[in-house]
N, C-alpha and C positions, 0 to 999 in steps of 0.2 A: 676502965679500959677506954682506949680512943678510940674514936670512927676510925684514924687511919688504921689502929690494929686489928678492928674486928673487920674491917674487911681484908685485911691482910691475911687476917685467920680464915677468912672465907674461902680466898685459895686456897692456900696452904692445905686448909684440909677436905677441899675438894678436889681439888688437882693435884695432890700429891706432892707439891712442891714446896719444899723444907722455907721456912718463915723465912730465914734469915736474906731467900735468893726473891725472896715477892716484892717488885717494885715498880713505880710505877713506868717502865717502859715496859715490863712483860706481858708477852702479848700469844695469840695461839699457837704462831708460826714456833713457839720455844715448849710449848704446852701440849704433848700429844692426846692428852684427856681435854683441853679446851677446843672440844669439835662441838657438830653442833647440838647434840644430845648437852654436852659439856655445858653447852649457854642456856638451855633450857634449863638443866641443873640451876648454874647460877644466878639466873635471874629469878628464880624461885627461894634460892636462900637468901640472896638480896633483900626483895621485896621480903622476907619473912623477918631477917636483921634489919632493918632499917625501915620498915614500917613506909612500904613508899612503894610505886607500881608503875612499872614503865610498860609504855606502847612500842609496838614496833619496831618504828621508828629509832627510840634511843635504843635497842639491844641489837639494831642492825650494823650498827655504828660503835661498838662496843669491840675494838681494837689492840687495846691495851688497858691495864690496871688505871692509868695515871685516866682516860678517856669517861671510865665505868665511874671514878673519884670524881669526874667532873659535871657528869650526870644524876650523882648523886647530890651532889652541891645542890643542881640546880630545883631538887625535890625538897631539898631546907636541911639537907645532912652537912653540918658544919663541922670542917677538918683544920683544925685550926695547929 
C-alpha cells in the first residue's frame, strides 16, 4: 500500500468519509468530525502510521489533506 493510501485510509476511516471522496483539497469546513478533538485524533494516528511527530506548530496549520501530505513529506514520508 502507498503513503498516499494509508493516509487516505487514515480519513476515511476516522472521519467517516468514504475513500473514494478523500483528496487532497479536503479540508474541516467539509468534515463535521474534523474538529478539534477530530485533529487530536488525527494526529495521533498519523504520528502512529507513519512513525513521525509533529509539534504545534505543523498541526495548527493542518488545513487540508493535500497541507497534512506536505507535512509529512517534510518528516521523510515519501509520496511518490
Amino acid at each position: 500500500m502507498s503513503n498516499q493510501e494509508k493516509l487516505y485510509n487514515v480519513f476515511s476511516s476516522l472521519f467517516g468519509v468514504p475513500k473514494d471522496e478523500v483528496n487532497d483539497a479536503l479540508s474541516p469546513d467539509a468534515v463535521p468530525k474534523w474538529d478539534s478533538l477530530g485533529t487530536v485524533n488525527l494526529v495521533v494516528e498519523l504520528e502512529r502510521e507513519f512513525n513521525v511527530r509533529f509539534d504545534l506548530m505543523d498541526v495548527m496549520g493542518f488545513l487540508n489533506v493535500g497541507i497534512v501530505k506536505t507535512a509529512l513529506s517534510e518528516k521523510g514520508v515519501s509520496f511518490d
